[in-house]
C-alpha positions as CSV (number, residue, x, y, z in Angstrom):
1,X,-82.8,63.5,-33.6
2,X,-78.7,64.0,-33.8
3,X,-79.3,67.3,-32.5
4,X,-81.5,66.8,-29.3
5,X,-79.1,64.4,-28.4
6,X,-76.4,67.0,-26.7
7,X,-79.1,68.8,-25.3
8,X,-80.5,66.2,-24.2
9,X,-77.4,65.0,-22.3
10,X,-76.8,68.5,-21.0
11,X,-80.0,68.9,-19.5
12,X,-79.9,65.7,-17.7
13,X,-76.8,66.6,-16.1
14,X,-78.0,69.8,-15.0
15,X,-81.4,68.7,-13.8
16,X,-79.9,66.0,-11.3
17,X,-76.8,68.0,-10.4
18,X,-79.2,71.0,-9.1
19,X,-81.3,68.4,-7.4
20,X,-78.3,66.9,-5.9
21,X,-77.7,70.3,-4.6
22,X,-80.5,71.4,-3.5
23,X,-81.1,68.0,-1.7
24,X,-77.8,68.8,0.4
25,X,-78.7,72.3,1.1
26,X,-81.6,71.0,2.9
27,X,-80.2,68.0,4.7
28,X,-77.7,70.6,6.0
29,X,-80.6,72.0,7.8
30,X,-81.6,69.1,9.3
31,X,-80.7,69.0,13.4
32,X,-77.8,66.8,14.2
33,X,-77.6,62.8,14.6
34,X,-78.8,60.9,17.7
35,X,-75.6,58.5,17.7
36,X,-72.9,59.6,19.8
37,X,-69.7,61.0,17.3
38,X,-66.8,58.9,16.5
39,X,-69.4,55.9,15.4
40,X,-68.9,53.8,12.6
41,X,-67.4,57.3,10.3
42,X,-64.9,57.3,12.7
43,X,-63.4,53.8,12.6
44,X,-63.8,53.7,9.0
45,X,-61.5,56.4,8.8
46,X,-59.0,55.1,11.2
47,X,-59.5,51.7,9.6
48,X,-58.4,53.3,6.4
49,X,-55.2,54.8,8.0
50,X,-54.5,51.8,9.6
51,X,-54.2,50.1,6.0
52,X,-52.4,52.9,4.4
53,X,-49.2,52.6,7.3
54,X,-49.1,49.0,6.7
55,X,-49.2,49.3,3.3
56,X,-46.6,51.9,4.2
57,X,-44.1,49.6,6.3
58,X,-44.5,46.6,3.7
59,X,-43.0,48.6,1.2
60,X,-40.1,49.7,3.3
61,X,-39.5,46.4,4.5
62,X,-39.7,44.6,1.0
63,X,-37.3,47.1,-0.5
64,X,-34.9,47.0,2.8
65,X,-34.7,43.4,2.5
66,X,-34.2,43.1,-1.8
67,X,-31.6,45.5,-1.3
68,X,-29.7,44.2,1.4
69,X,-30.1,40.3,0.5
70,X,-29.0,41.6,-3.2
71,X,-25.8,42.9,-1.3
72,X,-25.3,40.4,0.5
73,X,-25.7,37.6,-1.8
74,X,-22.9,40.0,-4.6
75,X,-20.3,38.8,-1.4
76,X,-21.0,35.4,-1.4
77,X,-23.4,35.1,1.1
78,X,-27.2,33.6,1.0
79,X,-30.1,36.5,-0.2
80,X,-31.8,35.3,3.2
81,X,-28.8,36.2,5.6
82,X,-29.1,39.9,3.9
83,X,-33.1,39.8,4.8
84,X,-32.0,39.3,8.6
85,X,-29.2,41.9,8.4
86,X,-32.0,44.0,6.6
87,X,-34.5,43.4,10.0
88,X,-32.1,44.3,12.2
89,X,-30.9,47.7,10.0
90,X,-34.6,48.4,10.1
91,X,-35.5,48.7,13.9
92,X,-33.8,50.8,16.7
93,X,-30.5,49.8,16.2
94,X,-29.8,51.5,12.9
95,X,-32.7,53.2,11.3
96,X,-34.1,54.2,15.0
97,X,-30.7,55.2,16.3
98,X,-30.3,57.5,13.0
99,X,-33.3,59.0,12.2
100,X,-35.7,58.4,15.5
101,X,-38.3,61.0,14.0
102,X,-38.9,59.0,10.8
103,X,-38.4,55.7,12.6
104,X,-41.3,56.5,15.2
105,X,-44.1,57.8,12.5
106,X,-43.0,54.4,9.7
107,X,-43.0,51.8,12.9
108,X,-44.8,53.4,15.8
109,X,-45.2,51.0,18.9
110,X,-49.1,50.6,17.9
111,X,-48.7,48.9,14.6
112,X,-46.5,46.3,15.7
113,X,-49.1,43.8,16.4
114,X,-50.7,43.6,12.5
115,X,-46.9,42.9,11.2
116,X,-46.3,40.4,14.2
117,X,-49.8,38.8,13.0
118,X,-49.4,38.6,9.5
119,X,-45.1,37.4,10.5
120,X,-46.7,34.6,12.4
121,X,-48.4,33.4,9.3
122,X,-45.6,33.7,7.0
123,X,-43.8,31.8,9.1
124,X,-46.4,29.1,9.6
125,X,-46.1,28.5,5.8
126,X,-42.5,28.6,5.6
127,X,-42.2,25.2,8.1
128,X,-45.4,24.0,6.1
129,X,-42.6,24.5,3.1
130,X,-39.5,22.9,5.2
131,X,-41.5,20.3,6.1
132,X,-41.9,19.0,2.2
133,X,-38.6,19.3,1.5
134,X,-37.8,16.8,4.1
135,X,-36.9,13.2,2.6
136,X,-37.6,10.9,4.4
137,X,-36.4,7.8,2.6
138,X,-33.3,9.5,2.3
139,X,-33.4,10.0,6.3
140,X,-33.8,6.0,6.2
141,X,-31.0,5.0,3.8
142,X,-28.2,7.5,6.1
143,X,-30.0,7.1,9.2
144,X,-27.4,5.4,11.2
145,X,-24.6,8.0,10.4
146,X,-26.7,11.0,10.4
147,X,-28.3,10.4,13.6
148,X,-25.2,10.1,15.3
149,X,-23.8,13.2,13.8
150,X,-27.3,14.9,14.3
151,X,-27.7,14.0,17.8
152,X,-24.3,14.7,18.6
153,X,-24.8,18.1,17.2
154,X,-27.5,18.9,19.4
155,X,-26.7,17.3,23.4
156,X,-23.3,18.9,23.3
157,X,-24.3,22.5,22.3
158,X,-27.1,21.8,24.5
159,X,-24.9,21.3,27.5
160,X,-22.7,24.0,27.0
161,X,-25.8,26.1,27.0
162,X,-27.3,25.4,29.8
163,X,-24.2,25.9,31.6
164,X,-24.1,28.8,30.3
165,X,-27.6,29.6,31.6
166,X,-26.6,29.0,35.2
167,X,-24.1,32.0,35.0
168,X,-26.3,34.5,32.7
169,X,-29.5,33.6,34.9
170,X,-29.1,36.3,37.2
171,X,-28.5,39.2,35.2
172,X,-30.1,38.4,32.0
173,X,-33.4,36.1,32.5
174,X,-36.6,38.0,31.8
175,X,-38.1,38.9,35.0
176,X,-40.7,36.5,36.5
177,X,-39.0,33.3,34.1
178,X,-37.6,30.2,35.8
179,X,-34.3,29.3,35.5
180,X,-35.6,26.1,34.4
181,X,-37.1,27.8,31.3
182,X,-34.0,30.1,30.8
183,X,-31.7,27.4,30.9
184,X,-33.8,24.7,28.5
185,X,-34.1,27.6,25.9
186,X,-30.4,28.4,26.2
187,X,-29.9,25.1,25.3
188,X,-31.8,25.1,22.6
189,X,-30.9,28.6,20.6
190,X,-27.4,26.3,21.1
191,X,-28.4,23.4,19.4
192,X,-30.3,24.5,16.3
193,X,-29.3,24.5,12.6
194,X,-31.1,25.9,10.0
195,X,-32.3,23.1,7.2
196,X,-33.4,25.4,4.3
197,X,-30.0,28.4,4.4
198,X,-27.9,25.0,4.5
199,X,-29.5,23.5,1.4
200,X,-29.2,26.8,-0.3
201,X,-26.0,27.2,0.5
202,X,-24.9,23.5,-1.2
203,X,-27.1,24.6,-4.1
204,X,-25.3,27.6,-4.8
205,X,-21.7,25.7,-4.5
206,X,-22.7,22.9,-6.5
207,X,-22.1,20.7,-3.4
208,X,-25.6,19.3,-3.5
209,X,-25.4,15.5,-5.1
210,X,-21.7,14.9,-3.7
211,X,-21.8,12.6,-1.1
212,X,-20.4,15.9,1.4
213,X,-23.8,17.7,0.5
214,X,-26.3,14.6,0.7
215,X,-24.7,13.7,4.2
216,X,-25.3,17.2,5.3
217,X,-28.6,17.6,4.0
218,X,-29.2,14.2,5.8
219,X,-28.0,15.5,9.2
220,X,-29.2,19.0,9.0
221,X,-33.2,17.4,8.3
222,X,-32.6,14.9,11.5
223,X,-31.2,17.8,13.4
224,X,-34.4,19.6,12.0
225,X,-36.9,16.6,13.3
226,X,-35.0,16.2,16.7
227,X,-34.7,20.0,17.7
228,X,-38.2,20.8,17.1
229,X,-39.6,18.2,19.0
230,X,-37.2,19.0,21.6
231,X,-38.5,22.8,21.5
232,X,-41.9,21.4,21.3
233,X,-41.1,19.7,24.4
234,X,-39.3,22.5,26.2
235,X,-42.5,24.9,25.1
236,X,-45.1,22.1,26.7
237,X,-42.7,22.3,30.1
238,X,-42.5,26.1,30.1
239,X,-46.4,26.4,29.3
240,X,-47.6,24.1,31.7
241,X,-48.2,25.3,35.8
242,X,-47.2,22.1,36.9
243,X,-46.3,18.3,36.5
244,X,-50.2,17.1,35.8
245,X,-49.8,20.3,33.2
246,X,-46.3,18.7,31.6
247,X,-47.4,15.3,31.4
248,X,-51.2,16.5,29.8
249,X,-49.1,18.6,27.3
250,X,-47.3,16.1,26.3
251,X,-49.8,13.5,25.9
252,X,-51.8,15.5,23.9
253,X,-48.8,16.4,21.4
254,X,-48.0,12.6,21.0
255,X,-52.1,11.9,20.2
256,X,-51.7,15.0,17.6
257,X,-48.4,13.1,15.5
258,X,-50.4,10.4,15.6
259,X,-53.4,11.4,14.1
260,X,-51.5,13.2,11.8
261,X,-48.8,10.4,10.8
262,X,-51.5,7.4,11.0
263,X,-54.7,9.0,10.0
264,X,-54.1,12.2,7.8
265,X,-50.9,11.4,6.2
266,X,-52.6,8.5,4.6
267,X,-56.3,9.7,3.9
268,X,-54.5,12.6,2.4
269,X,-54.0,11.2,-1.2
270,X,-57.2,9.5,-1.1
271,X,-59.0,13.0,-0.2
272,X,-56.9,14.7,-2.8
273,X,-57.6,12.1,-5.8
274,X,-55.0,10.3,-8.1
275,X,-55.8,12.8,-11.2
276,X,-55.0,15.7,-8.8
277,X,-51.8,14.4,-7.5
278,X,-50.4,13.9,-11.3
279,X,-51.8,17.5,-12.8
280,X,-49.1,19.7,-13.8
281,X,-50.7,22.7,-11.3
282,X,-52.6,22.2,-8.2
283,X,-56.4,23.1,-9.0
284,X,-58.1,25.4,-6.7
285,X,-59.5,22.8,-4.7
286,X,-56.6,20.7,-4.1
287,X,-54.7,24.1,-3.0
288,X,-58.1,24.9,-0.7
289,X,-57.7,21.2,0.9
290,X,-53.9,21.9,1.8
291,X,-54.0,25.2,3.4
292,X,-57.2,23.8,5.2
293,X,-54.7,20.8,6.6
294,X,-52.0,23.3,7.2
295,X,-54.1,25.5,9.2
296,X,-55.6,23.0,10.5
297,X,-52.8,21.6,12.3
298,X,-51.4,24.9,13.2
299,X,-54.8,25.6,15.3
300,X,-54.1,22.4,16.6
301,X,-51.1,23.1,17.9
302,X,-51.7,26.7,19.0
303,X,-54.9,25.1,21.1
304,X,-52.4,22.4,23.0
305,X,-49.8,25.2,23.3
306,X,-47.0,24.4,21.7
307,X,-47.2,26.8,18.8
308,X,-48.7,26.9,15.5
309,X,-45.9,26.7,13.9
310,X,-45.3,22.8,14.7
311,X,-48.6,21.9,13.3
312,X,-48.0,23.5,10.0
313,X,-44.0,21.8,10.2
314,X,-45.8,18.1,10.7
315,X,-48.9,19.1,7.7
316,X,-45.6,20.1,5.0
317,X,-44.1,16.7,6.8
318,X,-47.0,14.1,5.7
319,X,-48.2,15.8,2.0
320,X,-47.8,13.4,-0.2
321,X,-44.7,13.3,-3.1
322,X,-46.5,11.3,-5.5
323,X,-45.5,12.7,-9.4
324,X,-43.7,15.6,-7.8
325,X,-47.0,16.9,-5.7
326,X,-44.9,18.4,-3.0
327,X,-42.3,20.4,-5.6
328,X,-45.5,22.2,-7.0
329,X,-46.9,23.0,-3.7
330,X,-43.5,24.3,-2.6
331,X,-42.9,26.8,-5.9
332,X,-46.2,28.5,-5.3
333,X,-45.7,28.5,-1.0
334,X,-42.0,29.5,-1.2
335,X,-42.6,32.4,-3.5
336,X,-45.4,33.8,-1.3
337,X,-43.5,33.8,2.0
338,X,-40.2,34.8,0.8
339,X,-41.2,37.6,-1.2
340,X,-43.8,39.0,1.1
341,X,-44.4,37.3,4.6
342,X,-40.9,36.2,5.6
343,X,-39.7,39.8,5.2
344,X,-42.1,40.7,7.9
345,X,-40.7,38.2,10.1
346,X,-37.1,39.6,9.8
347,X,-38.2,43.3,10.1
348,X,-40.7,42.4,13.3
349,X,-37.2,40.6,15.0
350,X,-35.8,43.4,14.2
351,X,-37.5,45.3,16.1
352,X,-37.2,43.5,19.2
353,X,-33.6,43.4,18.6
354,X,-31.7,46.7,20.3
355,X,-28.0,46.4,19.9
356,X,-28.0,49.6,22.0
357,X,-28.5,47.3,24.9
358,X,-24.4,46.1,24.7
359,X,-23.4,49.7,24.4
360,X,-21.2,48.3,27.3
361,X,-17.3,46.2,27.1
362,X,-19.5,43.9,29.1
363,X,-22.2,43.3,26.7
364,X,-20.0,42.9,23.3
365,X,-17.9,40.1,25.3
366,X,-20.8,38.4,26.2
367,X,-21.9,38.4,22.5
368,X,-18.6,37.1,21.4
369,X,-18.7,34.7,24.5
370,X,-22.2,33.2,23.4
371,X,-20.9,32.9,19.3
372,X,-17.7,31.3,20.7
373,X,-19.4,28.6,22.9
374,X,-22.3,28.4,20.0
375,X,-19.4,27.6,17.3
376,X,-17.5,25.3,19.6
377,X,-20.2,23.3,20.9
378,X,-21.8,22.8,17.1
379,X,-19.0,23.0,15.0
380,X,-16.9,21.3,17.2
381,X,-19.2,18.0,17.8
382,X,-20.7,17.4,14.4
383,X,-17.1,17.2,13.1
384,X,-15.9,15.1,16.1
385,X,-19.0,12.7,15.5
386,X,-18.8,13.1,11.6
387,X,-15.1,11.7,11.9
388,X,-16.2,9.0,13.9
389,X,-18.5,7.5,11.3
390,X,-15.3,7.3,8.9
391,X,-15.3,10.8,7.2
392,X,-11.8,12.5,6.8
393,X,-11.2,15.4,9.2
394,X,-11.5,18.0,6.3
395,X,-15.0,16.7,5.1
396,X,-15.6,16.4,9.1
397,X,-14.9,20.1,9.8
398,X,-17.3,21.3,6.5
399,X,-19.7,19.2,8.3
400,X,-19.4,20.7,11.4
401,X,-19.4,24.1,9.6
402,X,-22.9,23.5,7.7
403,X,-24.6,22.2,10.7
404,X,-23.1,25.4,12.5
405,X,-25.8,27.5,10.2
406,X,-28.7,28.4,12.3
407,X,-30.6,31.3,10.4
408,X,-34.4,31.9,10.5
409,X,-35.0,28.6,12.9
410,X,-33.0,30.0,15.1
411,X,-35.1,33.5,15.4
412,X,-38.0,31.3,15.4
413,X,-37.1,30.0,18.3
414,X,-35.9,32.8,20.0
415,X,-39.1,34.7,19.1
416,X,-41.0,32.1,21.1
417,X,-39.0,32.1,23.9
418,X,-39.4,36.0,24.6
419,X,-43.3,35.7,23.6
420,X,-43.2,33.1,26.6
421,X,-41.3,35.8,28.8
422,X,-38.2,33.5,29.5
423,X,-35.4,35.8,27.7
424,X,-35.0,39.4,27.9
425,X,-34.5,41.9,25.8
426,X,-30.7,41.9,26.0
427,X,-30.1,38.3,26.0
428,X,-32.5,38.4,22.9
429,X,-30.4,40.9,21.3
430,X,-27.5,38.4,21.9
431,X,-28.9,35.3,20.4
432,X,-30.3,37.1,17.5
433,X,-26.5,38.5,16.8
434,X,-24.8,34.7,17.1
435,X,-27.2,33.3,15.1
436,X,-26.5,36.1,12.3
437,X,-22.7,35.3,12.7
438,X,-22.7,31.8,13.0
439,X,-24.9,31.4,10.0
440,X,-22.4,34.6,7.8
441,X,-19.8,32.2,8.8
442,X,-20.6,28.6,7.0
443,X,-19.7,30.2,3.7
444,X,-16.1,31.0,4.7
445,X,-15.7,28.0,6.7
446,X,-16.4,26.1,3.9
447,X,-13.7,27.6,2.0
448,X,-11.6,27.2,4.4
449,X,-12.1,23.7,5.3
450,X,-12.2,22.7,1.5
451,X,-9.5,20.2,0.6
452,X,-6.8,22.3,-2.0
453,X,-6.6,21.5,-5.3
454,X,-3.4,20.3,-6.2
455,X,-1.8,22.4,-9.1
456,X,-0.3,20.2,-12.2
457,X,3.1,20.6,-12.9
458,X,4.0,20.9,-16.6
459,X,5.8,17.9,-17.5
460,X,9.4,18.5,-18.5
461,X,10.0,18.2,-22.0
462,X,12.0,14.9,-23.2
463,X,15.1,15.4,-24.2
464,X,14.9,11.9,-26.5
465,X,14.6,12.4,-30.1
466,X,11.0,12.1,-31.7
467,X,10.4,9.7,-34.4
């Protein structure tokens, strides 16, 4: 029986492979298709390219922005102001300017829309994550200081940018946009600070539980609050046709909080359950019940116009924090988007970023004009407001130097101002550049403004006899 058993095997295989043969010999005989060429062969293939350059970019992207936040973070500086340095290296201002050949076939103009789409999500889920680290009984116990400090930090800056608005108009609106627009969202790239840099900066100088570090934290999440509600505002205005168009906008953003802070913020726990709030790991279903709220609220807020991104901000903002729930959501969210998705975002801004654009004298005083006006009007007015409330002038000024940070909000917010056609590509370029050096200067502003530590003199030996 042992010995039938190769033959056996053999003549299987050759039986069906000459029948496979011969069955293909025929077909090839056979006259051609009805269907039209290029069917569903064709998009299958093209499909399958598709995929393999994204999976192409992702890689180059991921590695561009390990690398270059690993540099930056060796020179004191947080891994995520490296991943926007590593955008901007990637697109035409660097990598396109260098090698144009290889730039072209890794980020050709056609595959820009799957890493915009899949940006856009990353970016949804990083405000779901910023809006659970909010705390907002912290917000209540320094409220009174930290709004005046916030605020303060915000209408100034604001000011000085819409003045600034009224002489950049002209030359450096995007064509078509109001200066109304122009000038509301020059305001606001002015006004902004980045919440999660700032909190990773005070993590990484130990600054975090001093008093310095919780009053930062404490301005920097009401500067959060007000400035996205303010953008949110200023996206309704620039959205809407006309006054009926502002005023239904608006209305239906206010109905959205409230459904969201009065019904779903407190249904939420009852939906989740009390044994799933105090489990070590979110189960499947708790995890499927979140992301359903956070997208959720982001359609929400895409269908009223004001951006998804709000609606997955206000979802992070209302999760509950009994036993640590929002800590264990926030692990598994920030690993996801800061490895994989946030990278994309930085790398797509890159590529709307040309610094070729301020070849000119002209353009690189302009840049240093905006960052000037930027620092002054931020810097300048959370320290003046800081030392209002009774804080010393140096614990004023590292104030004032925190809420200077602007980061990834900031190219959030520039992103949707040139999706909305209100700032061109140059101005673009400009913001995207100040808010890269205001946020590569908290860390030696800090340093600066830190009080010096007295040295010890040696006491002088006494010249008594011991006993």
């Amino acid at each position: 029986m042992r010995s039938r058993t190769p033959l056996f095997y053999l003549s299987t295989l050759l039986l069906t492979g000459l029948g496979i043969f011969a069955v293909l010999h025929l077909g090839a005989e056979l006259p051609g298709t009805k269907e039209e060429a290029g069917g569903a062969g064709g998009a299958t293939g093209g499909a399958a390219d598709t995929l393999a350059h994204f999976f192409l970019q992702l890689l180059v992207i991921m590695i561009m922005a390990r690398a270059v936040g690993g540099l930056f973070r060796r020179i004191g500086q947080p891994s995520v102001v490296g991943e926007m340095a590593a955008g901007i290296l990637l697109g035409p201002s660097l990598f396109g300017w260098l090698a144009p050949g290889a730039f072209a076939f890794v980020f050709p103009e056609t595959s820009l829309g799957s890493i915009k789409l899949l940006s856009q999500i990353g970016v949804c889920f990083f405000m779901f994550a910023v809006g659970m680290e909010l705390n907002l009984q912290e917000l209540r116990r320094r409220a009174r200081a930290a709004v005046v400090v916030s605020h303060a930090s915000i209408v100034f800056p604001y000011l000085l940018g819409v003045v600034l608005a009224y002489f950049l108009y002209t030359d450096f609106a995007a064509a078509g946009s109001s200066f109304t627009a122009f000038a509301l969202f020059m305001g606001i790239s002015m006004s902004i600070t980045a919440f999660p840099v700032l909190a990773r900066i005070l993590q990484e100088r130990n600054l975090t539980r001093t008093p310095l570090g919780c009053m930062a934290i404490t301005c920097a999440a009401v500067d959060d609050v007000t400035a996205w509600c303010l953008l949110a505002f200023v996206v309704a205005i620039v959205g809407a046709s006309d006054l009926a168009g502002v005023i239904s906008n608006l209305g239906l953003v206010v109905l959205f909080v409230a459904v969201m802070v009065l019904g779903v913020r407190r249904v939420l726990p009852r939906w989740l359950g009390a044994g799933e709030l105090e489990r070590e790991e979110p189960t499947q279903g708790a995890l499927t019940l979140v992301v359903g709220v956070v997208i959720a609220a982001a359609l929400c807020t895409e269908m009223i116009g004001i951006h998804a991104l709000f609606g997955a901000f206000l979802a992070g903002a209302i999760m509950p924090d009994a036993n640590g729930f929002r800590r264990k959501l926030g692990i598994r969210v920030e690993h996801l988007s800061s490895v994989l998705l946030l990278p994309l975002f930085f790398a797509f801004t890159g590529l709307r970023t040309q610094v070729g654009l301020l070849a000119d004298a002209s353009g690189w005083l302009l840049c240093l004009l905006v960052i000037g006006v930027a620092t002054l009007g931020k810097l300048g007015a959370s320290a003046a407001a800081a030392r209002f409330t009774g804080m010393n002038w140096r614990d004023s000024l590292q104030i004032g130097a925190l809420m200077n940070t602007r980061g990834l909000m900031e190219l959030i917010a520039l992103n949707i101002g040139y999706d909305l056609g209100v700032l061109s590509p140059r101005i673009f370029t400009v913001l995207v550049l100040m808010a890269l050096a205001t946020t590569t200067l908290t860390g030696p502003l800090l340093t600066l403004f830190a009080p010096r530590r007295r040295e010890v003199k040696p006491a002088r030996p006494s010249l008594a006899p011991t006993v």
